[in-house]
N, C-alpha and C positions, 0 to 999 in steps of 0.2 A: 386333824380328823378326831370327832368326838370319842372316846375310849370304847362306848356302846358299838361301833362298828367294827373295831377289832376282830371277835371276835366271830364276826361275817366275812371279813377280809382274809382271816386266817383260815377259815373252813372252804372256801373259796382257792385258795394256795391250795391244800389239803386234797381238794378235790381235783385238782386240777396233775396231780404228782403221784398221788394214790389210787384212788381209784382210776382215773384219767388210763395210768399205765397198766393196771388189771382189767380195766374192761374195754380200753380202743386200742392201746399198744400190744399186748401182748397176743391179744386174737390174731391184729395184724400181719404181725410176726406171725404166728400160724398159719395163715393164709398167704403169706408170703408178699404180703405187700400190700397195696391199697386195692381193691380189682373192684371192680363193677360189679354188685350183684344179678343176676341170669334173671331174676325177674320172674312173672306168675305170684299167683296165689301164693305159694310158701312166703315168698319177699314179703308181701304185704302182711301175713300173718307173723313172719319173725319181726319186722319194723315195729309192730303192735307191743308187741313183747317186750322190744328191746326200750319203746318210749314209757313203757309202763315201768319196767324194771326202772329204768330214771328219776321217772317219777318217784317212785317209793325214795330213791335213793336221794333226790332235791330237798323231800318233805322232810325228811329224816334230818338233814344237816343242816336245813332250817331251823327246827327244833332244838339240836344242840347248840349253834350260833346262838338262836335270839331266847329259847327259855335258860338252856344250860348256860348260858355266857362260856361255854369253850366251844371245844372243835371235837370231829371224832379221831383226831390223832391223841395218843398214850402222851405224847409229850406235852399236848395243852389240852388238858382234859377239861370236862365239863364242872361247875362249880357247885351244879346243882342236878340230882338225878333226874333223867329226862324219862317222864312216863305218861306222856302225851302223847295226840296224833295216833299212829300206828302202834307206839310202843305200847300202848294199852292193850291189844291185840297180841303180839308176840315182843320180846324183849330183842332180838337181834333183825327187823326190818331194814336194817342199810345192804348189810351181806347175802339177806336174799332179794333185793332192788338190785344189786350189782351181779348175779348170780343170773339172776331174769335177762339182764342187759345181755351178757355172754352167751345166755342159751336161745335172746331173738337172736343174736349177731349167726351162732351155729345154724338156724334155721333160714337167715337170708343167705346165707350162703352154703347153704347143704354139706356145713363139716365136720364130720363127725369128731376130728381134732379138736376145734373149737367146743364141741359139746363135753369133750371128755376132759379139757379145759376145767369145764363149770364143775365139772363134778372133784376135779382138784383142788378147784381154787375154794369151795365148798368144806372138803374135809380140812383144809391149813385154817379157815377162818373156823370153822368147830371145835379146830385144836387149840388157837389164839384164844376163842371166848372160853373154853373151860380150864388151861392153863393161865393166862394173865387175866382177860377182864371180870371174868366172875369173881376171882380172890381178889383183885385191885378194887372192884365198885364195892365187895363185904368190906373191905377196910374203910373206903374213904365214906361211905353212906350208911353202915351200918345197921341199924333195926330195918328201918325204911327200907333196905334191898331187901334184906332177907324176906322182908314180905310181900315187894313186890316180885321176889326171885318164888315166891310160894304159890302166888296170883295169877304170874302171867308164863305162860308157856316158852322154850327157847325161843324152837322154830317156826313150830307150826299152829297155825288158832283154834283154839277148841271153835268145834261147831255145836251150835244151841247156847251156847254162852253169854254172859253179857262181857263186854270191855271193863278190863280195871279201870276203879275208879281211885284214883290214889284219896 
C-alpha cells in the first residue's frame, strides 16, 4: 500500500476505536443497549443532528489524513498544522461534530442521560485541548499556531467575520 494512504488508514482505525466508543458505545451503554428509537418529529430532528455532527467530524479527519499526513490521535499526529475546511472557522470542529452526534443521539432518543453525556464529554475534551493540545501544537508549530491560536476562535465562530485565511 502506497505510504500516502497510511495516514487515511490510520485515521480510519482512530475513528473507528475513539470516537466510534464516544459517540455509538458509550450512549449505548446509557441507554442500555441498542433500542429502537420511539419515533415522530424529535427522531427525525436528532437523526439531522446526529448526521451533521458526522459530518463535521468525517470532514475534519479528512483533513488531518490527507492535508496533515497524520491522524487526530496524540500518538500519530499531524505533520503539518491543519487550518483548512472548518478549521478556519473554529480551531477545535472534530469535538464539537462528535458533541453534535451525542446530543442527535440524546434527542432520538429523549435522554436526558445521553445529553448530560455531551456536556461531559465536552468539559474532558476542553480539558484535553487546553492542558495537552494547545501547549503540544505551540511546541511542534510554533509562530504559525500562535497566530492561528490569535485568529481563529476555540469553540465557537465569530459571527460577521471572515474565515482564516492562513
Amino acid at each position: 500500500m502506497p505510504r500516502r494512504f497510511w495516514p487515511i488508514l490510520n485515521t480510519l482505525l482512530f475513528t473507528i476505536f475513539v470516537p466510534g466508543t464516544v459517540a455509538i458505545l458509550m450512549p449505548r451503554w446509557l441507554l442500555g443497549g441498542f433500542t429502537r428509537p420511539p419515533g415522530g418529529v424529535p427522531t427525525w430532528i436528532g437523526g439531522i443532528v446526529f448526521l451533521i455532527g458526522a459530518a463535521i467530524y468525517f470532514r475534519c479527519a479528512w483533513e488531518f489524513a490527507v492535508r496533515g499526513l497524520g491522524t487526530p490521535a496524540p500518538i500519530a499526529p499531524t505533520k503539518f498544522l491543519v487550518t483548512t475546511a472548518l478549521h478556519r472557522y473554529v480551531r477545535n470542529p472534530m469535538y464539537i461534530g462528535v458533541a453534535m452526534a451525542i446530543l442527535g443521539e440524546a434527542v432520538v432518543f429523549r435522554s436526558l442521560h445521553v445529553a448530560e453525556y455531551a456536556g461531559v464529554m465536552l468539559l474532558i475534551a476542553h480539558s484535553f485541548v487546553v492542558l495537552y493540545e494547545e501547549p503540544t501544537l505551540q511546541r511542534q508549530f510554533g509562530e504559525s499556531y500562535e497566530e492561528y491560536k490569535r485568529t481563529v476562535p476555540r469553540w465557537l465562530p465569530r459571527i460577521g467575520t471572515r474565515p482564516w485565511e492562513p
